[in-house]
Legacy VTK file of the C-alpha trace (Angstrom):
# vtk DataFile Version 3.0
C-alpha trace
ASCII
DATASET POLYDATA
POINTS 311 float
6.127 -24.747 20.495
3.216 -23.068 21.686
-0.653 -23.401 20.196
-0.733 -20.633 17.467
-2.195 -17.661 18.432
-3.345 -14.413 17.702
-0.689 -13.373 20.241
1.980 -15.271 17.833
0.746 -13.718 15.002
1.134 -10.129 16.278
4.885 -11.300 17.111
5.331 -12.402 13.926
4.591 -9.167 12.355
6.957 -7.526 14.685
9.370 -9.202 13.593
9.047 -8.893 10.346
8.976 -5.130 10.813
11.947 -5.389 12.138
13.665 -7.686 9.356
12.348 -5.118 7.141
13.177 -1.767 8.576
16.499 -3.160 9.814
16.445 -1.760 13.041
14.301 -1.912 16.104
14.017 1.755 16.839
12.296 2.536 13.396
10.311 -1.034 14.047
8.917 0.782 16.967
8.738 3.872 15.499
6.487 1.983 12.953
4.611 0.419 14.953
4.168 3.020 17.854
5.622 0.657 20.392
9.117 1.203 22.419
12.919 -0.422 21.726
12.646 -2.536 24.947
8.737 -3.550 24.310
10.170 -5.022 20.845
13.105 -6.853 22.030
10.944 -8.083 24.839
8.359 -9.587 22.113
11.146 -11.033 19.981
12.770 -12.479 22.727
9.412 -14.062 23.517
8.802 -15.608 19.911
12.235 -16.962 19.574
11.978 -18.774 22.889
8.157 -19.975 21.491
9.697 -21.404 18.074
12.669 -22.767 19.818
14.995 -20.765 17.005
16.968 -17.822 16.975
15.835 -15.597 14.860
17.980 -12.410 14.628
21.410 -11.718 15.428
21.492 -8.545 17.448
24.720 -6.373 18.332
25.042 -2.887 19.711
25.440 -1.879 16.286
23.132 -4.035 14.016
20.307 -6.353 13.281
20.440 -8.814 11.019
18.268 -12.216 10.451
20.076 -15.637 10.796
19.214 -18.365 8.060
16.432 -19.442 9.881
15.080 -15.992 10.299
15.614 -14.836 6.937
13.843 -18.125 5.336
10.748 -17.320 7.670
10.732 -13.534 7.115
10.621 -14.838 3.153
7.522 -16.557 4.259
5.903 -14.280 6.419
5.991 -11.426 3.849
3.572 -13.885 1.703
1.620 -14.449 4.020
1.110 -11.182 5.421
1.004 -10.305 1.791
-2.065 -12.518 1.118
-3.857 -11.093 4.184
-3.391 -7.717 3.688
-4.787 -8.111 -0.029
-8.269 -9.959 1.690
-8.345 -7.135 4.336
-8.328 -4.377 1.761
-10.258 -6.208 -0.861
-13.288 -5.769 1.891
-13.312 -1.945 1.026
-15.161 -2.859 -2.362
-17.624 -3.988 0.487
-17.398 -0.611 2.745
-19.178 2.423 1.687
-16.172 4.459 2.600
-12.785 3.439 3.647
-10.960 2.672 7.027
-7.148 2.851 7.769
-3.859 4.407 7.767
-2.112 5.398 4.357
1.483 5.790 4.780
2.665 8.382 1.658
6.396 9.668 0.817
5.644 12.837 -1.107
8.379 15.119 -3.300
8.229 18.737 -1.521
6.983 20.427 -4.713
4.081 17.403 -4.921
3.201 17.619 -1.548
2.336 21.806 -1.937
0.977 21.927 -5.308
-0.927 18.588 -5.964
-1.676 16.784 -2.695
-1.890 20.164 -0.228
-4.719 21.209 -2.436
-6.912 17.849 -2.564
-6.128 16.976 1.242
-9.430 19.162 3.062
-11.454 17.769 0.963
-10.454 14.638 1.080
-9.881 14.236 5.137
-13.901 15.807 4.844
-15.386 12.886 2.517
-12.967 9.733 4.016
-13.072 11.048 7.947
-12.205 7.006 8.711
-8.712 7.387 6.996
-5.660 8.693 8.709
-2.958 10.066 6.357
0.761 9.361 7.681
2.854 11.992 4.808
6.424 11.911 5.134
7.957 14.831 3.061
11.512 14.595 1.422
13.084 14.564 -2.091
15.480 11.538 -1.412
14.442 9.102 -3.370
13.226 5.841 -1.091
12.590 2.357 -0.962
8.956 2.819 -0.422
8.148 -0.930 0.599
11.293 -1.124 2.861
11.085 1.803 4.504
7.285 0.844 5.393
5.152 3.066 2.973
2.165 2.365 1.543
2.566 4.983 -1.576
5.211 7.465 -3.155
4.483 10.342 -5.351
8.164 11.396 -7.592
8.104 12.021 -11.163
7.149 9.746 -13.959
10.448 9.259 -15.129
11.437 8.105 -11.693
9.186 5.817 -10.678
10.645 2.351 -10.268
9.598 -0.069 -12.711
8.094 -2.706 -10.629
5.693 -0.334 -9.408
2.476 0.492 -10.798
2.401 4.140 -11.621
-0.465 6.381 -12.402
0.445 10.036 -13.385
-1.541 12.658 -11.155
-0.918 15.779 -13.439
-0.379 16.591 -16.931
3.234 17.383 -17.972
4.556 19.708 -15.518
6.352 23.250 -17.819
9.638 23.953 -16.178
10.656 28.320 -17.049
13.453 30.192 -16.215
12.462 33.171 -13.896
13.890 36.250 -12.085
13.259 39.326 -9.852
13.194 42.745 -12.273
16.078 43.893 -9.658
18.411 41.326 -10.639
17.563 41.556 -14.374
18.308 45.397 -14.216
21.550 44.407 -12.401
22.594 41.653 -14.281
21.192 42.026 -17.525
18.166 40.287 -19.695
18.879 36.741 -21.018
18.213 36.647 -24.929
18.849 32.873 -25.225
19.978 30.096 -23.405
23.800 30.685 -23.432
23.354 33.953 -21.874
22.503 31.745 -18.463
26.404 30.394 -18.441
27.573 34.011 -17.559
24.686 35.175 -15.569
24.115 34.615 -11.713
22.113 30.799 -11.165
20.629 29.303 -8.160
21.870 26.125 -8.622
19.634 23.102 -7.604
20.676 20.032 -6.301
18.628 17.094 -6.453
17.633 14.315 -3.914
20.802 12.228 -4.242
23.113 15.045 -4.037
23.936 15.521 -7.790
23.462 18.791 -9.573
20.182 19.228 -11.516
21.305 20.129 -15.219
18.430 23.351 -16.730
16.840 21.862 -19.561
15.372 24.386 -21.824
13.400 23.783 -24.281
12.053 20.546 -25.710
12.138 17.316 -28.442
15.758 17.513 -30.330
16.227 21.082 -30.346
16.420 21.112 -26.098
19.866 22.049 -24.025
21.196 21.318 -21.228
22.923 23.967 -19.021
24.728 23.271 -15.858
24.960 26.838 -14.669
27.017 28.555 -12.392
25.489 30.854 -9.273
26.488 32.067 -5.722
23.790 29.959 -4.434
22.747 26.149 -4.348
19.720 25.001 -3.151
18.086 21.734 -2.523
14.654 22.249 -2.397
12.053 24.692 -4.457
11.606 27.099 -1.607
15.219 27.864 -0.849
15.432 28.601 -4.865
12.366 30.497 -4.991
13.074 32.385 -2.046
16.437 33.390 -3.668
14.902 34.938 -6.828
12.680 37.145 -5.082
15.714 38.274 -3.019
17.512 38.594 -6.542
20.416 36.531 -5.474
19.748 34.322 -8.846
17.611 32.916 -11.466
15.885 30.169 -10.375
14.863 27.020 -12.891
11.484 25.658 -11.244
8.161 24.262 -12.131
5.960 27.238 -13.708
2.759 26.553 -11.500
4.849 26.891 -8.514
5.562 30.578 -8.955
2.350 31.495 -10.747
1.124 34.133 -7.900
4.983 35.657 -7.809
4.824 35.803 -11.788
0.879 37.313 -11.233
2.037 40.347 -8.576
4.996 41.159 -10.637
7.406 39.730 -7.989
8.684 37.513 -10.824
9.160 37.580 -14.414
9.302 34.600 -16.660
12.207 34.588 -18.910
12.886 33.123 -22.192
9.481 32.020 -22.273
10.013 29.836 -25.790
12.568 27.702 -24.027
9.780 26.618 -21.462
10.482 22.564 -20.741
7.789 20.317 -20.828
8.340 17.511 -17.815
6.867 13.888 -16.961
3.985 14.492 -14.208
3.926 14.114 -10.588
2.884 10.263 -10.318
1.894 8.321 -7.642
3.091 4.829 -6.878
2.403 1.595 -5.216
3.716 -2.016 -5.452
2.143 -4.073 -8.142
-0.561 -6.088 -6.062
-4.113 -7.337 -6.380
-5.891 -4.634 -4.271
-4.035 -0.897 -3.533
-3.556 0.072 0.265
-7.372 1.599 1.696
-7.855 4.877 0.921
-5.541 5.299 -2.191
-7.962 4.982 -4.898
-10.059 7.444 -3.431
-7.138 9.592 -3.052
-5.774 9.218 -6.807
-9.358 9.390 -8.034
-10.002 12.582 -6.155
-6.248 13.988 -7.214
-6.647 13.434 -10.588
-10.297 14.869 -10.933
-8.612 18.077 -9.302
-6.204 17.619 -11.901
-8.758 17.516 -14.852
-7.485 14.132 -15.962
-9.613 11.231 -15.904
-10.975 9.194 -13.304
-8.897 5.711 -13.109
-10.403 2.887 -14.793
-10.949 -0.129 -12.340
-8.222 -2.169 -13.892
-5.689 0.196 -13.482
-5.974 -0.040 -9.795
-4.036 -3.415 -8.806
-0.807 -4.811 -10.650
LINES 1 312
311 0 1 2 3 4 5 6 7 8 9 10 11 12 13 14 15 16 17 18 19 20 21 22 23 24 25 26 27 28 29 30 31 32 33 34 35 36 37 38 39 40 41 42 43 44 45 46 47 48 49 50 51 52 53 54 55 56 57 58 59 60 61 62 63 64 65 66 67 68 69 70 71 72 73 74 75 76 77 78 79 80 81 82 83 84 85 86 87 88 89 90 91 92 93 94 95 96 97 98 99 100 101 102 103 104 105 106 107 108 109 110 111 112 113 114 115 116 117 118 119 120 121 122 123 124 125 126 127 128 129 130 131 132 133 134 135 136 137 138 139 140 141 142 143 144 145 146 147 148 149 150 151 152 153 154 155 156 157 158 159 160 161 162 163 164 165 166 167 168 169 170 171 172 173 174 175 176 177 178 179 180 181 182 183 184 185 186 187 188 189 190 191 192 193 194 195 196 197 198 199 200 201 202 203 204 205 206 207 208 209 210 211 212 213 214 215 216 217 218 219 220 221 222 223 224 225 226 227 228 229 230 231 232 233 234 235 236 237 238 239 240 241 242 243 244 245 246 247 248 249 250 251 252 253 254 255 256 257 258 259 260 261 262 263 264 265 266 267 268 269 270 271 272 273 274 275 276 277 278 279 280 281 282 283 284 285 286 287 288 289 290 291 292 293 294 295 296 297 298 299 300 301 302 303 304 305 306 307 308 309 310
């Protein structure tokens, strides 16, 4: 085997972006390199350790026992490394790196759009990499640094910090299709009116929830429509195709002009916050602190204590 090198090390990494991604396109599309690059570097360390590392096919990649026992290792190791590295921004007056985020559509316009100029203005040496989607991820293997879902589905072995206060959830329509269809006077009403139904980010139906503690119900309505994401939905009640269930502070201006009315306003839901995620280690990814720190003042919540930061 070969003297250790920094050249070994950066081959070690690739492959244990590949291990973890599970395939070497979205390796390289991790790690900016091409297919051919990365099979040319793995070929390389194999040959160094004198071990095969990977069993490759046309239609998979997966590590043999002797790669899966060193990928166990590696992801310590880098592990450890990555917690020094980062542990030097306590040292930096401002922070320097990449922060990979996977961000709910409805979080990503109303909480992080918001905070971003600002914060791209006061950390110019971080890069934010935001993926947008409402599938619900594997944040470490799928090679973030951060997700932001809501409280009640962050994973438990992740430390969570809420970004908001309880999000209300209301029940709103155009006046057009309120003339047409008729006024709600309580919940019920909804099961023989017309619905945008909403589907959520593992393809199951998103029950209404109205109101709140013991006395709260659960509707799955009925509609012509069913949307999977906020601005479909949205976009259908101002058309007056349906009533649309959604977050209240996303269709405050359409509520404000009149576009909108808010209906059965005592049957508002109250809703766990938009919260931001990370795996439970010793220092967060650069740049996150900052970024919750700066979210939540936006937010009028309180700035995170110090010990809230790591696991």
């Amino acid at each position: 085997m070969k003297t250790f090198d920094r050249n070994m090390l950066a081959d070690l990494n690739v492959f244990l972006t590949i291990v973890r991604r599970g395939s070497l396109a979205k390796a390289g599309i991790e790690l900016g390199v091409s297919t051919s690059a990365l099979s040319h570097r793995l070929r390389k360390l194999e040959s160094d350790l004198g071990v095969r590392l990977l069993h490759r096919s046309s239609r998979s990649i997966r590590p043999t026992e002797a790669g899966a026992s060193l990928a166990a290792e590696l992801e310590t190791g880098f592990r450890t490394i990555r917690d020094a590295l980062t542990g030097l921004e306590d040292h930096r007056r401002v922070p320097v790196g990449r922060l990979r985020l996977n961000v709910l559509r409805d979080a990503a316009r109303l909480v992080l759009g918001p905070v971003l100029p600002r914060y791209c203005k006061e950390f110019p040496g971080m890069q934010l990499d935001v993926t947008v989607e409402d599938r619900m991820v594997e944040i470490i293997a799928e090679g973030f640094d951060a997700g932001i879902r809501y409280g009640d589905r962050v994973p438990l072995d992740m430390v969570g910090v809420a970004l908001t206060k309880p999000l209300k959830w209301v029940v709103v329509g155009s006046s057009e299709l309120i003339a047409r269809a008729g006024r709600p006077d309580s919940p019920g009403d909804l099961l023989q009116l017309p619905c945008v139904e909403m589907r959520v980010g593992d393809n199951r139906n998103f029950p209404w929830e109205l109101g709140n503690g013991d006395a709260m119900i659960r509707l799955d309505v009925r509609g012509p429509v069913c949307a999977n994401e906020t601005e479909h939905a949205v976009d259908m009640a101002l058309r007056g195709v349906g009533f649309v269930y959604c977050l209240q502070r996303r269709v405050e201006a359409e509520v404000a002009s009149g576009a909108l009315e808010i209906l059965l306003p005592e049957w508002a839901s109250e809703g766990p916050p938009f919260t931001i995620y990370y795996p439970s280690r010793r220092q967060p990814p650069p740049g996150l602190r900052q970024l919750i720190d700066l979210t939540r003042k936006s937010e009028k919540l309180p700035p995170l204590a110090a010990s809230d930061a790591g696991a």
